[in-house]
C-alpha positions as CSV (number, residue, x, y, z in Angstrom):
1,X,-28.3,-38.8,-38.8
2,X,-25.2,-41.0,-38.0
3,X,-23.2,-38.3,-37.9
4,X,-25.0,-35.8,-35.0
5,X,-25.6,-39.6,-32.9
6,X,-21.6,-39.5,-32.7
7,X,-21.8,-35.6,-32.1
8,X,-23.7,-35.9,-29.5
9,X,-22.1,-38.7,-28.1
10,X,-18.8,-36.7,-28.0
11,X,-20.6,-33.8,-26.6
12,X,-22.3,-36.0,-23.7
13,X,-18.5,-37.5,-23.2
14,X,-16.8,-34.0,-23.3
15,X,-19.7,-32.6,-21.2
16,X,-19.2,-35.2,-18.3
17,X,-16.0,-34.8,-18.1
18,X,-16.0,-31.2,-17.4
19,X,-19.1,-31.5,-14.8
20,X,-16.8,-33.9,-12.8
21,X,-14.0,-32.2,-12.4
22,X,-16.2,-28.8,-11.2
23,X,-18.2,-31.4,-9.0
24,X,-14.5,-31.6,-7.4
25,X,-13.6,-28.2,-7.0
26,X,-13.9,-26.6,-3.4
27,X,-16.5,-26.2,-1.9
28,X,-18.0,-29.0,-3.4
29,X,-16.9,-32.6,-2.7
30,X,-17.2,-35.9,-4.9
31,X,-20.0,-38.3,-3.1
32,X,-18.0,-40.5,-0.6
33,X,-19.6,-42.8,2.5
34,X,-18.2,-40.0,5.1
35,X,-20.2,-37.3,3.6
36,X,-22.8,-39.0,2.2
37,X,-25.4,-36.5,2.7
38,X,-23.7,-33.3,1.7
39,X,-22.2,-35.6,-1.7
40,X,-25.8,-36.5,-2.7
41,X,-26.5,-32.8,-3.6
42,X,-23.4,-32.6,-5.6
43,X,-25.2,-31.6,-9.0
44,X,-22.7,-31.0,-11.3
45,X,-21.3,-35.0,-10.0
46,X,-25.0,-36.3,-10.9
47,X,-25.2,-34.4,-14.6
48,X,-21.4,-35.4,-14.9
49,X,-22.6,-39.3,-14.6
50,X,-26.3,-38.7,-16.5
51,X,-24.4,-37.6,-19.4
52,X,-21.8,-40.1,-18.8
53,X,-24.8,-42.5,-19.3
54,X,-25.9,-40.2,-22.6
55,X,-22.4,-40.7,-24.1
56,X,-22.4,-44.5,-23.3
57,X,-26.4,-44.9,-24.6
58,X,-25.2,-42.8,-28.1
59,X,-21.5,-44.7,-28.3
60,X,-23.5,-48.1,-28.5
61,X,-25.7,-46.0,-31.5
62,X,-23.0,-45.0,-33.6
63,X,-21.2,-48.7,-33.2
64,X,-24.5,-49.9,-34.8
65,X,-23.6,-47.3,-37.9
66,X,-20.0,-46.6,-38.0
67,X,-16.8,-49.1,-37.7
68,X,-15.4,-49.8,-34.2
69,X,-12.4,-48.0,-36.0
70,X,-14.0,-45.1,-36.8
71,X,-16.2,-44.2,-33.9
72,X,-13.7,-45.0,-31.0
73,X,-10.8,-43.0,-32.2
74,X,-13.1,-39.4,-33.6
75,X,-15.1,-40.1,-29.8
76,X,-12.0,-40.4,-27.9
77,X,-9.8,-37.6,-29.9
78,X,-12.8,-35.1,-30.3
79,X,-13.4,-35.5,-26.5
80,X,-9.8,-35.2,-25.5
81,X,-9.8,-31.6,-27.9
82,X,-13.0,-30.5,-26.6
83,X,-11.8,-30.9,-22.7
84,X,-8.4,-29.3,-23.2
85,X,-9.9,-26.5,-24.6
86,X,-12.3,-26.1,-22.1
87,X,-10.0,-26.5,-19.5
88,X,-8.3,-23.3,-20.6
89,X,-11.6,-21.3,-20.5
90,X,-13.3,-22.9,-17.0
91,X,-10.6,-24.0,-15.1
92,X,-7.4,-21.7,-16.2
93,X,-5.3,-24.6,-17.0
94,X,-2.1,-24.4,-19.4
95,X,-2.3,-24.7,-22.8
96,X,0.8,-24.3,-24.8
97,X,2.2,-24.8,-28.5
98,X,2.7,-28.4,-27.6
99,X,-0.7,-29.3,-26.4
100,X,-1.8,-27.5,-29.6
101,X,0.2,-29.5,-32.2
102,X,-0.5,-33.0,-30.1
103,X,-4.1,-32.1,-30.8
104,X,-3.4,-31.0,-34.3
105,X,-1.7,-34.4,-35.2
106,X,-3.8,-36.6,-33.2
107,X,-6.6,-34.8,-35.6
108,X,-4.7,-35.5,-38.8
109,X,-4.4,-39.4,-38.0
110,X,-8.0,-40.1,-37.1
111,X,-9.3,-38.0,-40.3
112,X,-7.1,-40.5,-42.3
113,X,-8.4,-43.3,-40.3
114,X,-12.2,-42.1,-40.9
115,X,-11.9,-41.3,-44.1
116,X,-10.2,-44.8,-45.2
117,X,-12.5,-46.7,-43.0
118,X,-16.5,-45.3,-43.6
């Protein structure tokens, strides 16, 4: 049960991150005080920060279960790999042998961490 909290959490995390940057993309706008109307409809920017809140509400969950050494670096890692991957697919941003072995390494370093630390 430990385990899918953090899963979701990093899904909600990933998730928001994604909404965002479409609730940016023309012809949308992100909510500002000069178009305050039009920016209120923005619903990918209102899922974006609902999940936002998800990931934050399921972070605090798997603190209660995990060690703060543990959970922050899979959430933060596992977010980072799920976004640039999903940036290739929904936004057509680069992704080359560098990116790859980053995420590659960065994922060898927390597995140690995790499995030294739970």
């Amino acid at each position: 049960m430990k385990w899918l909290i953090l899963l979701v959490s990093i899904a909600a995390n990933a998730s928001a991150s994604v909404l965002i940057k479409i609730a940016g993309q023309p012809p949308r706008q992100l909510p500002s005080l000069d178009r305050l109307p039009g920016s209120l409809l923005n619903l990918p920017f209102w899922a974006g920060v609902i999940l936002y809140g998800v990931a934050f509400l399921t972070y605090a969950a798997a603190l209660a279960r995990f060690p703060l050494n543990v959970v922050h670096p899979v959430l933060t890692s596992s977010a980072l790999a799920i976004v640039a991957f999903a940036s290739v697919f929904l936004f057509r941003e680069a992704f080359g042998w560098e990116k790859g072995l980053g995420i590659l390494l960065i994922a060898a370093g927390v597995g140690l961490i995790a499995s030294k630390s739970s």
